[in-house]
DRENDO-1510 file (C-alpha; in Angstrom, 1 decimal, always signed):
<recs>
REC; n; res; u; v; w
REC; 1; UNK; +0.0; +0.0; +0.0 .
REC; 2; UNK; +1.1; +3.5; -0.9 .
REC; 3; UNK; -0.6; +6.6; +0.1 .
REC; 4; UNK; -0.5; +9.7; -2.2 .
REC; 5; UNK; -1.8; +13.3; -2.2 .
REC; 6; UNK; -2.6; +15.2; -5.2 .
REC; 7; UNK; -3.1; +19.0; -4.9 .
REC; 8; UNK; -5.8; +20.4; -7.6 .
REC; 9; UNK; -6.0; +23.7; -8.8 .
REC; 10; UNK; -8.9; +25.4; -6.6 .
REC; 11; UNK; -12.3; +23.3; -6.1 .
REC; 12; UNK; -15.4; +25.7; -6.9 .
REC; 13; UNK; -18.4; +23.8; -7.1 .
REC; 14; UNK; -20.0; +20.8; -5.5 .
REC; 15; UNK; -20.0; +19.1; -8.8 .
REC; 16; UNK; -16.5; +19.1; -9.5 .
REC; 17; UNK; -16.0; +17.3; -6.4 .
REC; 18; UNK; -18.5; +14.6; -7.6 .
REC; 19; UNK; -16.6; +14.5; -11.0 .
REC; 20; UNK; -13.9; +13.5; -9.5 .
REC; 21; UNK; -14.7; +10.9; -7.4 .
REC; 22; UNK; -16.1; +9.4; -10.2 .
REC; 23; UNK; -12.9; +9.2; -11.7 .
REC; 24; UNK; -10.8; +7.9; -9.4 .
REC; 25; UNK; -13.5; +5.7; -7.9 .
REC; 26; UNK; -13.3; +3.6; -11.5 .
REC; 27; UNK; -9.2; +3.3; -11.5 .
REC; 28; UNK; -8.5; -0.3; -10.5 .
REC; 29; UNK; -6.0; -0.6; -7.3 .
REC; 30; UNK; -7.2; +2.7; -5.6 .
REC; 31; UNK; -8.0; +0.9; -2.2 .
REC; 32; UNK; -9.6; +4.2; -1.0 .
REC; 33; UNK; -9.4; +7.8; -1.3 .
REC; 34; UNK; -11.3; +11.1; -0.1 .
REC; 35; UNK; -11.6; +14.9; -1.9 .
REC; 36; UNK; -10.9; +17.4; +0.3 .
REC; 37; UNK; -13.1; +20.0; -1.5 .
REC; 38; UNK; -12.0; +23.4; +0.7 .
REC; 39; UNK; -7.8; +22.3; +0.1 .
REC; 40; UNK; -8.2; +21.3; -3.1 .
REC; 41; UNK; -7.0; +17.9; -2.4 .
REC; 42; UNK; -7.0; +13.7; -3.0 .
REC; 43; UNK; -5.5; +11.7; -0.6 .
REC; 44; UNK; -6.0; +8.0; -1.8 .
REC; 45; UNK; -4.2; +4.6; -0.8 .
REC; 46; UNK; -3.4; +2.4; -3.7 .
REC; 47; UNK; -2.0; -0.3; -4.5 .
REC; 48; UNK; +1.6; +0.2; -6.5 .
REC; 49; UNK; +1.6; -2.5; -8.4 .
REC; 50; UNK; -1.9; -1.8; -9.9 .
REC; 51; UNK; -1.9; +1.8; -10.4 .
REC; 52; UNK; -0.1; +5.4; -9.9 .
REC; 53; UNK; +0.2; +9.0; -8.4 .
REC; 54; UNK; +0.6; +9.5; -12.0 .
REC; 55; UNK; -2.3; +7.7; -13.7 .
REC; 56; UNK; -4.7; +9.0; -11.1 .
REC; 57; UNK; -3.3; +12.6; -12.0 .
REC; 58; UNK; -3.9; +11.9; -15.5 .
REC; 59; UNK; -7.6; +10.5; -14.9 .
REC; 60; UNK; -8.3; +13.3; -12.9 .
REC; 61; UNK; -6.6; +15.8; -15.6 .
REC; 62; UNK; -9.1; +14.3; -18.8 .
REC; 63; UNK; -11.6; +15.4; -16.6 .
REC; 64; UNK; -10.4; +18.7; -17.2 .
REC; 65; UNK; -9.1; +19.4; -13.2 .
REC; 66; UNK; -5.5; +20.6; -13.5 .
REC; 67; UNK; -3.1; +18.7; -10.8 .
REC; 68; UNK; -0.4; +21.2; -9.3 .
REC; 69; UNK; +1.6; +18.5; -7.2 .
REC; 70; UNK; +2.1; +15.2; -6.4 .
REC; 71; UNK; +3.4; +13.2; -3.0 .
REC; 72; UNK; +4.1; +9.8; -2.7 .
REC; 73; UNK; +4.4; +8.8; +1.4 .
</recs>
């Protein structure tokens, strides 16, 4: 298990929160993960050997959400 956080570029609406969580709610090998709508955040556990920071960032950037930074703990 790896834990990640992704800092978005500012949240503004209710619905781009739900957007989201779609999206990362369908990548394979997140084991769980919340949007912190107010910091502009995801903080998700995965599994490393199923998926990334870096596809998550992706899956959340086709959405059209810009991610500013990425930490792997």
């Amino acid at each position: 298990m790896q834990k990640i956080i992704l800092q978005l570029e500012e949240l503004v609406c209710p619905s781009c929160l739900q957007k989201i969580e779609a999206a990362v709610g369908r990548i394979e090998g997140v084991l769980q993960f919340k949007v912190l709508f107010n910091a502009s955040k995801v903080k998700a556990e995965i599994d490393p050997s199923k998926t990334s920071a870096e596809e998550i960032g992706s899956a959340i950037e086709s959405i059209g959400f810009n991610v500013l930074s990425q930490k792997i703990k």
